[in-house]
DSSP file (Angstrom, degrees, kcal/mol; ACC not computed):
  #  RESIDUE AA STRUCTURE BP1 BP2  ACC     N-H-->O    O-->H-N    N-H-->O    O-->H-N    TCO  KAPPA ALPHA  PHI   PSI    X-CA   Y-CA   Z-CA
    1    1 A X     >        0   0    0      0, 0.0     4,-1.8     0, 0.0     5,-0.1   0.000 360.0 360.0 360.0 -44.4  103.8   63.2   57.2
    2    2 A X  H  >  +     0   0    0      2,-0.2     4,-1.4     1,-0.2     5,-0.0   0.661 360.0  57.5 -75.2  -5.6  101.1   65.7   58.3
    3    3 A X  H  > S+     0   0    0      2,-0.2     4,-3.1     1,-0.2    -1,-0.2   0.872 105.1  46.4 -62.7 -55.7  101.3   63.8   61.8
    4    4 A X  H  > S+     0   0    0      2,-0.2     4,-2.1     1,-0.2    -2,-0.2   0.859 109.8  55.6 -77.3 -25.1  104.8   64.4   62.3
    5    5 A X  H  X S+     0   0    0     -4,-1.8     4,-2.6     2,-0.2    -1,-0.2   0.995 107.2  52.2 -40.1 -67.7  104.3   68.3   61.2
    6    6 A X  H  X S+     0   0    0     -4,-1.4     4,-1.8     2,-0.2    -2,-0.2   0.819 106.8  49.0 -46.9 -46.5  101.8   68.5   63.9
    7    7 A X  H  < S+     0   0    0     -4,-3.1     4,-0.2     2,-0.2    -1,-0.2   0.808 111.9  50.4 -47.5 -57.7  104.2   67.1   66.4
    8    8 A X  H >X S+     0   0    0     -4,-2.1     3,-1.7     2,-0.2     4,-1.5   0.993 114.5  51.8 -38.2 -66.1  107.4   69.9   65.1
    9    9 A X  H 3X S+     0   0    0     -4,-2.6     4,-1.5     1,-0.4    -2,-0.2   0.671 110.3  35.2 -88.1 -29.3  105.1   72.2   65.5
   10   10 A X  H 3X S+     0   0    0     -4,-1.8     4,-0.9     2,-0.1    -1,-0.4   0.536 115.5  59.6 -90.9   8.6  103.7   71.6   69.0
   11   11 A X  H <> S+     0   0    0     -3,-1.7     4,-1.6    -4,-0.2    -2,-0.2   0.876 116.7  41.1 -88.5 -52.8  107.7   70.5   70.3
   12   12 A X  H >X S+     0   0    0     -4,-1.5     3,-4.1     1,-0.2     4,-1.6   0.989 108.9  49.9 -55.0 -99.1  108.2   74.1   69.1
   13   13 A X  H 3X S+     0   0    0     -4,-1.5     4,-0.6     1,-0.3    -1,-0.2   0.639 112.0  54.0  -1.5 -65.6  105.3   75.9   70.3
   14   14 A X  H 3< S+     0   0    0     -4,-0.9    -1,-0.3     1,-0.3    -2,-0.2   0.692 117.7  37.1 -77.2 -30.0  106.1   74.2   73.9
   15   15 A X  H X< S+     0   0    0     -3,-4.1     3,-3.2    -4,-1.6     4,-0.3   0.941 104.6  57.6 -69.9 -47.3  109.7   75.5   73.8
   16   16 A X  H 3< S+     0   0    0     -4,-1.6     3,-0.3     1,-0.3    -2,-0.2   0.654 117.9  45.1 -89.6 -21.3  109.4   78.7   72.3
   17   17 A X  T 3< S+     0   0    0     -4,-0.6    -1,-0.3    -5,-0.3    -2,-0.2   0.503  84.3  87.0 -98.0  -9.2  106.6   79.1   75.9
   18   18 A X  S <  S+     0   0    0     -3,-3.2     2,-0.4    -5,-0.1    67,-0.3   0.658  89.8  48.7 -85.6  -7.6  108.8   77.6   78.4
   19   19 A X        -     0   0    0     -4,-0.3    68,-0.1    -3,-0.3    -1,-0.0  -0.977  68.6-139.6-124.8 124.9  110.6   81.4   79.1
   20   20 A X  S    S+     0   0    0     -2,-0.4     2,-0.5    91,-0.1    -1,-0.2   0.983 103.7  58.2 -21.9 -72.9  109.1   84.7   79.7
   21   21 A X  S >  S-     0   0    0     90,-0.3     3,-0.6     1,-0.2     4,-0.1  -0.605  74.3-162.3 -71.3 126.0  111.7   85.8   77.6
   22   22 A X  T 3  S+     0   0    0     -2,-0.5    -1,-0.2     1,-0.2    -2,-0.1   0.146  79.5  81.2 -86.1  18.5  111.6   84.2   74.1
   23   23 A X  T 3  S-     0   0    0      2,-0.0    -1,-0.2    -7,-0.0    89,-0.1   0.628  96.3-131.2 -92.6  -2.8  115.4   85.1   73.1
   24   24 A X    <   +     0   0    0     -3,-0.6     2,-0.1     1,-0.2    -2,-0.1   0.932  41.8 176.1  56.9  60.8  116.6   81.8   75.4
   25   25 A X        -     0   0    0     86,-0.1    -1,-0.2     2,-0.1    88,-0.1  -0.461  26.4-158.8 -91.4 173.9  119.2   83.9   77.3
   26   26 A X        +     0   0    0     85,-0.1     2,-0.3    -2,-0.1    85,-0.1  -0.276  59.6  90.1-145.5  33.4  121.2   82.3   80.1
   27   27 A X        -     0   0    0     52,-0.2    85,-0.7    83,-0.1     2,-0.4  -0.956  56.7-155.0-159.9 121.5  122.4   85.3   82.1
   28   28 A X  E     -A   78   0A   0     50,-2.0    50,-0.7    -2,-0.3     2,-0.6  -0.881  15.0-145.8 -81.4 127.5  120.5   86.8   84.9
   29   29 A X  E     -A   77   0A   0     84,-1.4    48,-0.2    -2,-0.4    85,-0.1  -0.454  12.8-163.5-113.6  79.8  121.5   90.3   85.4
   30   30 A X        +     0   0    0     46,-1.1     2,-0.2    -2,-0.6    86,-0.2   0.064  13.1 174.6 -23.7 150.4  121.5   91.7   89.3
   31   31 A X        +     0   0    0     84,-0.8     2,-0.3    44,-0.2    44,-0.2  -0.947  18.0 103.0-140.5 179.5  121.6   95.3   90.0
   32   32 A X  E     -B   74   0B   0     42,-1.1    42,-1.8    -2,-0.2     2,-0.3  -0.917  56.6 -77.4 147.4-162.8  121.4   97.5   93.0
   33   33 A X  E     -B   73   0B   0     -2,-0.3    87,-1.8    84,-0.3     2,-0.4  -0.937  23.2-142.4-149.9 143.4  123.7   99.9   95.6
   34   34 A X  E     -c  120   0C   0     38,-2.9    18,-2.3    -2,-0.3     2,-0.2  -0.962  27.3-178.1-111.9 121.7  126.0   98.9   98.5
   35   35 A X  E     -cD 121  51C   0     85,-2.2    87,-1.8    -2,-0.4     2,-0.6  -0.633  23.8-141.7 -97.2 160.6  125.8  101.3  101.5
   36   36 A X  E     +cD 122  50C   0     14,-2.8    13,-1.8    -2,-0.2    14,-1.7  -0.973  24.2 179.2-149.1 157.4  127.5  101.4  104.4
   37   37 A X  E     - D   0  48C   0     85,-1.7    87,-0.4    -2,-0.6     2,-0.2  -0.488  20.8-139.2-143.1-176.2  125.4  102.4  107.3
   38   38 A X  E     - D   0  47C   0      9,-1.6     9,-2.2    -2,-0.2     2,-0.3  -0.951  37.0-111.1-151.7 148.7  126.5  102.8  111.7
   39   39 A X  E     - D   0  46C   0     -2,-0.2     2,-0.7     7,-0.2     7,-0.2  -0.713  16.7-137.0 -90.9 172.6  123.7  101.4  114.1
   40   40 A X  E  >> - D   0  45C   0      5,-1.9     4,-2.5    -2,-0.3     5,-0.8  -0.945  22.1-167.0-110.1 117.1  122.3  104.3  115.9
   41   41 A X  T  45S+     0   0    0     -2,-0.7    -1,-0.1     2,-0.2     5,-0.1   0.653  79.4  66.6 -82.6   0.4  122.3  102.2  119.4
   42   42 A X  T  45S+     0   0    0      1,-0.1    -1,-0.2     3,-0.1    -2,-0.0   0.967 116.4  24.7 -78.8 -62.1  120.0  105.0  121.0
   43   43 A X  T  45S-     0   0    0      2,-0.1    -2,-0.2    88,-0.0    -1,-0.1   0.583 103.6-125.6 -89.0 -13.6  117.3  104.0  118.8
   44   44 A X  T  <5 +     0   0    0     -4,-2.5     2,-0.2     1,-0.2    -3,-0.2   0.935  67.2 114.8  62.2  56.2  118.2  100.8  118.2
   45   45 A X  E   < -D   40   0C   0     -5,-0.8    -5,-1.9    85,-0.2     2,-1.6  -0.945  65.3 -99.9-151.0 171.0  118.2  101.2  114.2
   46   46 A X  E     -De  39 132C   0     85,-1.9    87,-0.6    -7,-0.2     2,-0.5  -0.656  29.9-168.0 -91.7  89.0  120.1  101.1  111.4
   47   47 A X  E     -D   38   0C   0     -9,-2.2    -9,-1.6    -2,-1.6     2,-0.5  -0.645  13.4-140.6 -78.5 129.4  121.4  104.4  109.6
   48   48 A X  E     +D   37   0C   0     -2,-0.5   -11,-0.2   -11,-0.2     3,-0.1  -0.786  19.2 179.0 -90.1 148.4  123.2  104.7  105.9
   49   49 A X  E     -     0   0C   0    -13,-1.8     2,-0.3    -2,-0.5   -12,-0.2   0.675  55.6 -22.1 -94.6 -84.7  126.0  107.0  105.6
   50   50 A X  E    S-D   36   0C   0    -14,-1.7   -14,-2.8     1,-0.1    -1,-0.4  -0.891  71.6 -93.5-136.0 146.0  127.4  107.1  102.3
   51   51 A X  E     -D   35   0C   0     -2,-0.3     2,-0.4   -16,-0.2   -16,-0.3  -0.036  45.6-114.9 -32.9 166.6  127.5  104.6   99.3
   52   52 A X        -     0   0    0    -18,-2.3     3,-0.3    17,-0.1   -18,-0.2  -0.891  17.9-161.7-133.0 125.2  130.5  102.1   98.9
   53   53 A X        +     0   0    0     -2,-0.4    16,-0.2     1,-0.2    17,-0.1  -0.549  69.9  18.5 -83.5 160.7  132.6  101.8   96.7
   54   54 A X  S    S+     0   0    0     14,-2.0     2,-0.3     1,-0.3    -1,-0.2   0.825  78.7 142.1  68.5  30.7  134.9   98.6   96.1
   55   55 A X        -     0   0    0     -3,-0.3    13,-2.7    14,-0.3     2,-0.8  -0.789  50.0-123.8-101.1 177.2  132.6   96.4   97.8
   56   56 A X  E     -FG  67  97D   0     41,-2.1    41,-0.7    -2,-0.3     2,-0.3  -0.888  18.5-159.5-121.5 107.3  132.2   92.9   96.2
   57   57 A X  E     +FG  66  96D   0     -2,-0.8     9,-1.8     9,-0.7     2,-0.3  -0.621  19.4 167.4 -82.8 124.5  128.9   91.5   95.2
   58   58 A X  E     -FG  65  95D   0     37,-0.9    37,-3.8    -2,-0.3     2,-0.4  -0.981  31.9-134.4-147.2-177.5  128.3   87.6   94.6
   59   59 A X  E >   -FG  62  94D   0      3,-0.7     3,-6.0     5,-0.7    35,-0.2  -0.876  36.0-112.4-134.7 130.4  126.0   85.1   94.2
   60   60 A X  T 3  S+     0   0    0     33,-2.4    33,-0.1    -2,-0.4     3,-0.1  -0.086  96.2  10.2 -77.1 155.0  126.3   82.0   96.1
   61   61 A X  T 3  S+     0   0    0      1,-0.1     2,-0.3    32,-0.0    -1,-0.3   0.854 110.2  93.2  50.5  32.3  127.2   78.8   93.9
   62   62 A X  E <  S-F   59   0D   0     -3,-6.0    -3,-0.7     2,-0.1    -1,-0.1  -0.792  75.4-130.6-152.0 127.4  127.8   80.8   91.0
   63   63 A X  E     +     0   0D   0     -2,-0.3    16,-0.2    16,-0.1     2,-0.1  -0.262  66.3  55.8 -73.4 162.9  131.4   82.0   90.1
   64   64 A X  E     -     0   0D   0     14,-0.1    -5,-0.7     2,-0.0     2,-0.3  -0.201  57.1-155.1  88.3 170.2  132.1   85.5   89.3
   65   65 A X  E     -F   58   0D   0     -7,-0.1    -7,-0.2    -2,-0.1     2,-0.1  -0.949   9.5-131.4-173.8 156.1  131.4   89.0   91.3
   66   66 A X  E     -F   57   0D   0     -9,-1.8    -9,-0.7    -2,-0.3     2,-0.3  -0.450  11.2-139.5 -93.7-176.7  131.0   92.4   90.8
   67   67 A X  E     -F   56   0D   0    -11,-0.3     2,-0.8    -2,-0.1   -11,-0.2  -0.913  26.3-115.1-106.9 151.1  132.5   95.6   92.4
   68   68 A X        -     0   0    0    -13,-2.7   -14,-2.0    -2,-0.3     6,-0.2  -0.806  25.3-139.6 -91.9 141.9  130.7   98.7   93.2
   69   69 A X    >   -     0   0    0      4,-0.9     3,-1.0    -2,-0.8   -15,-0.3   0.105  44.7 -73.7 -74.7-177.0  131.7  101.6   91.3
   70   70 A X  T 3  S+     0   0    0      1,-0.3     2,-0.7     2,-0.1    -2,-0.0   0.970 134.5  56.7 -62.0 -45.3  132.0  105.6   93.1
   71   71 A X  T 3  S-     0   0    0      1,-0.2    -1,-0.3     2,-0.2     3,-0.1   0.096 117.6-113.7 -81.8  27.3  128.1  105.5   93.2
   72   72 A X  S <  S+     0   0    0     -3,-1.0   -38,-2.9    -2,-0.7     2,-0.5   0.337  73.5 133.2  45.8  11.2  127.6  102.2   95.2
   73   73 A X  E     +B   33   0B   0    -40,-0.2    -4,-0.9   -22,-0.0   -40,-0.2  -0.800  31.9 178.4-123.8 135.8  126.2  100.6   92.3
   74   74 A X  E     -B   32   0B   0    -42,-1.8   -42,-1.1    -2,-0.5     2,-0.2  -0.435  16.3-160.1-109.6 167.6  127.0   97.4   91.1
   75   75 A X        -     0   0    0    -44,-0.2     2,-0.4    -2,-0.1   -44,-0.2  -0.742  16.6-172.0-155.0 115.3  125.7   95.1   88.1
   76   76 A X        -     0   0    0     -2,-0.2   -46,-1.1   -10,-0.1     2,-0.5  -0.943  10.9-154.7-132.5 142.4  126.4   91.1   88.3
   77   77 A X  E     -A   29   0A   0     -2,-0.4     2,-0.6   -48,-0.2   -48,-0.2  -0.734   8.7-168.5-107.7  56.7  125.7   88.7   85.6
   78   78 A X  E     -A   28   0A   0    -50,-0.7   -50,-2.0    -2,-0.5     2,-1.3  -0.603  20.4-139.9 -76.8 110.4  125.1   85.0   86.7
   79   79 A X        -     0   0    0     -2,-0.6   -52,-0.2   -16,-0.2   -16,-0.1  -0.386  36.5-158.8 -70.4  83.0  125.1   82.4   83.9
   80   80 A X        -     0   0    0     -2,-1.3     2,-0.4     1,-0.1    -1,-0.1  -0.168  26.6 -94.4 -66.2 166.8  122.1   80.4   85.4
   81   81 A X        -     0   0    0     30,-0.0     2,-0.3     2,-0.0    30,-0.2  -0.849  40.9-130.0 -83.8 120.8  121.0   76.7   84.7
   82   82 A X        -     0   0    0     -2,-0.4     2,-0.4   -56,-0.1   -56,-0.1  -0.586  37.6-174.4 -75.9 130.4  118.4   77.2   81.8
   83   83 A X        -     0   0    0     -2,-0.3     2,-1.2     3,-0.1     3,-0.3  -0.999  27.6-139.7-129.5 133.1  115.4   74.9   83.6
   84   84 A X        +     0   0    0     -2,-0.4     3,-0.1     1,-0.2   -65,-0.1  -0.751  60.8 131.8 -78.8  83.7  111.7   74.0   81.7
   85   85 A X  S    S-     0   0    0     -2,-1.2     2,-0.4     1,-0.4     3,-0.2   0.366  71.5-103.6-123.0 -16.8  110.1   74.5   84.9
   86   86 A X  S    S-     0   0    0     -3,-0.3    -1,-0.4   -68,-0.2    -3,-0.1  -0.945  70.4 -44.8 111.9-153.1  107.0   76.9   83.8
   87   87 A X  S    S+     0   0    0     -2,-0.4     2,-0.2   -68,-0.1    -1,-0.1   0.124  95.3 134.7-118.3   9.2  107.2   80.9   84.5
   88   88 A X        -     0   0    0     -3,-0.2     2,-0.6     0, 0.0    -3,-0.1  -0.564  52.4-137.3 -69.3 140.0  108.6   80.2   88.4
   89   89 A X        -     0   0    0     -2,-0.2    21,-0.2    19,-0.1    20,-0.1  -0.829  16.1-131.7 -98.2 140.0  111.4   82.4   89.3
   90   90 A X        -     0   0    0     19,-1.4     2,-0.3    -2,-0.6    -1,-0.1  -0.050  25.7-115.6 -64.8 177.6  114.5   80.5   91.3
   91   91 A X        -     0   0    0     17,-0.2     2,-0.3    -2,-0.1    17,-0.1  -0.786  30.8-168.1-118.6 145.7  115.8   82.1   94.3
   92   92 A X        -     0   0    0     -2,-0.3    15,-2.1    13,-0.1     2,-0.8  -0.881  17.3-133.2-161.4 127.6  119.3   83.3   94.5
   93   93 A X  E     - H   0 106D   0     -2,-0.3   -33,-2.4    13,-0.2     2,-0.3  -0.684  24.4-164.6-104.3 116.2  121.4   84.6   97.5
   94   94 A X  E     -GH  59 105D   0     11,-4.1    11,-0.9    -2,-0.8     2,-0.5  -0.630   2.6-157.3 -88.1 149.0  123.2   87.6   96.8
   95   95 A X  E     -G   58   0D   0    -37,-3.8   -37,-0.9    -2,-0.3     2,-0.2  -0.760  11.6-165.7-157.0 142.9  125.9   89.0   98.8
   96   96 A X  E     +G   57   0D   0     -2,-0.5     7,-1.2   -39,-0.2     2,-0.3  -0.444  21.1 169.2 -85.8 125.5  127.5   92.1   99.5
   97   97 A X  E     +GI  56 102D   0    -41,-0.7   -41,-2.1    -2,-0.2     5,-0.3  -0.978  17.3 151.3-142.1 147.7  130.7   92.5  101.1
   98   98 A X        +     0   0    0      3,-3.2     3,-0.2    -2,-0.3   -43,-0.1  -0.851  69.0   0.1-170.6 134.6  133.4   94.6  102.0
   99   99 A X  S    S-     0   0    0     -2,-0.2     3,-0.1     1,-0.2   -44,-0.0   0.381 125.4 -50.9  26.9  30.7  136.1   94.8  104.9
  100  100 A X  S    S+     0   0    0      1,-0.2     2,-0.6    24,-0.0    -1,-0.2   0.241 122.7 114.3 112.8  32.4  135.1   91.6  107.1
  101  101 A X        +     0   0    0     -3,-0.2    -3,-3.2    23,-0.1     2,-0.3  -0.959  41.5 160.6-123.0 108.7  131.5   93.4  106.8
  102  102 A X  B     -I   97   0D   0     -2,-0.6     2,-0.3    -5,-0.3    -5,-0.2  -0.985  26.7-168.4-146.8 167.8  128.6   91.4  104.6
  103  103 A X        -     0   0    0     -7,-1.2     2,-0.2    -2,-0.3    19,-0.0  -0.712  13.4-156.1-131.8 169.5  125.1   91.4  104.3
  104  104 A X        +     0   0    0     -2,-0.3     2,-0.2    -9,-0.1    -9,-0.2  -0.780  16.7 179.8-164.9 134.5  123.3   88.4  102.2
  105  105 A X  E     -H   94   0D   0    -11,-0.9   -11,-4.1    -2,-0.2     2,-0.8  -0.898  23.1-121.2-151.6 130.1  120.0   89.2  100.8
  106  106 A X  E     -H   93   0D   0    -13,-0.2     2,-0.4    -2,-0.2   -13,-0.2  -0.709  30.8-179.0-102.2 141.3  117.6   86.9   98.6
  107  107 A X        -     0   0    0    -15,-2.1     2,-0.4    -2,-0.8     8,-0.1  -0.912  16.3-134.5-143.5 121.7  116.6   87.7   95.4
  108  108 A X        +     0   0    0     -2,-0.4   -17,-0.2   -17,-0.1   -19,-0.1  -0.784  33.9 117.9-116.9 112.4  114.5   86.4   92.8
  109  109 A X        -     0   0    0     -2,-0.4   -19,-1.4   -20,-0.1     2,-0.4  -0.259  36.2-138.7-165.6 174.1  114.7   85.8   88.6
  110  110 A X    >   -     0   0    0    -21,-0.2     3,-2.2    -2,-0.1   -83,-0.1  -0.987  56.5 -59.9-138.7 151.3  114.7   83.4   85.8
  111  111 A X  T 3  S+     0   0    0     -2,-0.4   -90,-0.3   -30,-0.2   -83,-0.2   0.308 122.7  27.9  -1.3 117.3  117.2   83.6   82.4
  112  112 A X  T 3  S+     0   0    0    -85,-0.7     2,-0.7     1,-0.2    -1,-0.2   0.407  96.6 115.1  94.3 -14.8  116.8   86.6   80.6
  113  113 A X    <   -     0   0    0     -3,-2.2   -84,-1.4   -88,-0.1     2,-0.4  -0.696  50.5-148.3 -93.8 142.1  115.7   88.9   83.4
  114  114 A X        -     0   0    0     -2,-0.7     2,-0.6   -86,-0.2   -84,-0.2  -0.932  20.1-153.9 -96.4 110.4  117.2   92.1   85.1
  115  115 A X        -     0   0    0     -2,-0.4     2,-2.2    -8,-0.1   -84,-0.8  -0.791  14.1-145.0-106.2 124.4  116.3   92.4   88.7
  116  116 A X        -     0   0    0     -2,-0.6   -84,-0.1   -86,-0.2   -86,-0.1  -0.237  31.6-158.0 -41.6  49.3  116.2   95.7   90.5
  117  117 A X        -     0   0    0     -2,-2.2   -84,-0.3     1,-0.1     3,-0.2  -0.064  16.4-113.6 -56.4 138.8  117.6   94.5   94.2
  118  118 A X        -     0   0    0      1,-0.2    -1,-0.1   -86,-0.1   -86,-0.0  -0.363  51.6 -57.0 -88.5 151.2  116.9   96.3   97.0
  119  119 A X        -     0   0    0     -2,-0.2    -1,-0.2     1,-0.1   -85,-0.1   0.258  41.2-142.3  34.5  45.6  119.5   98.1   99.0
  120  120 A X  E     -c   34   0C   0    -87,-1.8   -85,-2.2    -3,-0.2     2,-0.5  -0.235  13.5-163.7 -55.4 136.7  122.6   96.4  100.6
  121  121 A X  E     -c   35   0C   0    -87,-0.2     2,-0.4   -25,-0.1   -85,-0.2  -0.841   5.4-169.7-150.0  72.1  123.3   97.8  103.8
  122  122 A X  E     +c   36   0C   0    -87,-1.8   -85,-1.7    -2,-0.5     2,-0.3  -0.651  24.3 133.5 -90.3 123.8  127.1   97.0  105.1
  123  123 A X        -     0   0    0     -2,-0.4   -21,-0.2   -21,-0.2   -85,-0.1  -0.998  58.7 -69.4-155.1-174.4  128.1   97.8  108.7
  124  124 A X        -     0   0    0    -87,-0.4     2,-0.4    -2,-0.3   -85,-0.1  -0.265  57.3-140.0 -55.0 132.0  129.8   96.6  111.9
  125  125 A X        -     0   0    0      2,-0.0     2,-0.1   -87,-0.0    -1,-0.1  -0.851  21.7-172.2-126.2 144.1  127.7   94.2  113.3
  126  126 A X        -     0   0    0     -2,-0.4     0, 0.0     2,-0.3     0, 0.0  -0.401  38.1 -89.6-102.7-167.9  126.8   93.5  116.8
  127  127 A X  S    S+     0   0    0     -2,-0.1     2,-0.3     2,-0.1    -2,-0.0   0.655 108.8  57.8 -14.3 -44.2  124.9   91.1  119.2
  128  128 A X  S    S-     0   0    0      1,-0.0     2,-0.4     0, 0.0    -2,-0.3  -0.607  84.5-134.2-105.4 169.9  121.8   92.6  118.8
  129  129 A X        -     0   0    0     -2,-0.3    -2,-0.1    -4,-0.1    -4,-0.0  -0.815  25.5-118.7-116.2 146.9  120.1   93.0  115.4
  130  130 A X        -     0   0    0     -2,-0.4     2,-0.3   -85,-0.0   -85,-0.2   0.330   7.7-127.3 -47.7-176.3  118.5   96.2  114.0
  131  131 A X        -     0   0    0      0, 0.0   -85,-1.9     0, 0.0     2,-0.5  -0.974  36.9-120.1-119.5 124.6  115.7   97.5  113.0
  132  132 A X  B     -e   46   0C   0     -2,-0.3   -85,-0.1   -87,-0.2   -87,-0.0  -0.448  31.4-122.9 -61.7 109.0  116.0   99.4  109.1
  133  133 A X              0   0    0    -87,-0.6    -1,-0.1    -2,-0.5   -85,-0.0  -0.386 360.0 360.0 -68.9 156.2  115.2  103.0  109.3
  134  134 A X              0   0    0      0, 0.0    -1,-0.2     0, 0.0    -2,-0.1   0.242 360.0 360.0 -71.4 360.0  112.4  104.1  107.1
């Protein structure tokens, strides 16, 4: 009997360790801002203009998507595969879109966490690729 105690108790223990977070959630929560930017071809870089609104955030091979609000800022909720992998975060390709115009951006998280993403940056794209002003 005291065998099989010991045994609960480390089965427990091993779960209760397998998540940063110990509430077992199953929702990642994205954040960030959608811009929409013109290259400056002189300089051969990238400028933002203004926020955007109504562009459409998703996450590839997981349904749902957000919209950006006035302020360019979005918040998307992906109901991840829970994995007992250790305290490595998965990889997850976000992407921003909005009038044939998209960016796709990697970003990375486990269950329970809210990641800060940086920047999306939407604009006409040409042959040659930019550089991101500072």
């Amino acid at each position: 009997m005291k065998l099989i105690s010991i045994i609960l108790l480390l089965f427990i223990a091993g779960l209760s360790g397998c998540n940063r977070n110990s509430t077992f959630q199953s929702t990642i929560t994205f954040k960030g801002t959608v811009w929409l930017g013109h290259m400056d071809t002189t300089n051969n870089i990238l400028i933002t203009d203004k926020v955007l609104q109504g562009a459409i955030v998703t996450c590839e091979n997981y349904p749902g998507s957000a919209t950006t609000a006035g302020d360019g800022s979005y918040t998307l909720n992906v109901q991840a595969v829970r994995a007992f992998s250790g305290i490595n975060s998965d990889s997850f390709a976000l992407q921003a879109s909005y009038n044939g115009d998209d960016e796709t951006i990697t970003a990375y998280g486990k269950p329970g966490d809210t990641i800060q993403v940086r920047d999306f940056v939407l604009y006409q794209h040409t042959t040659s690729a930019p550089r991101r002003a500072q």
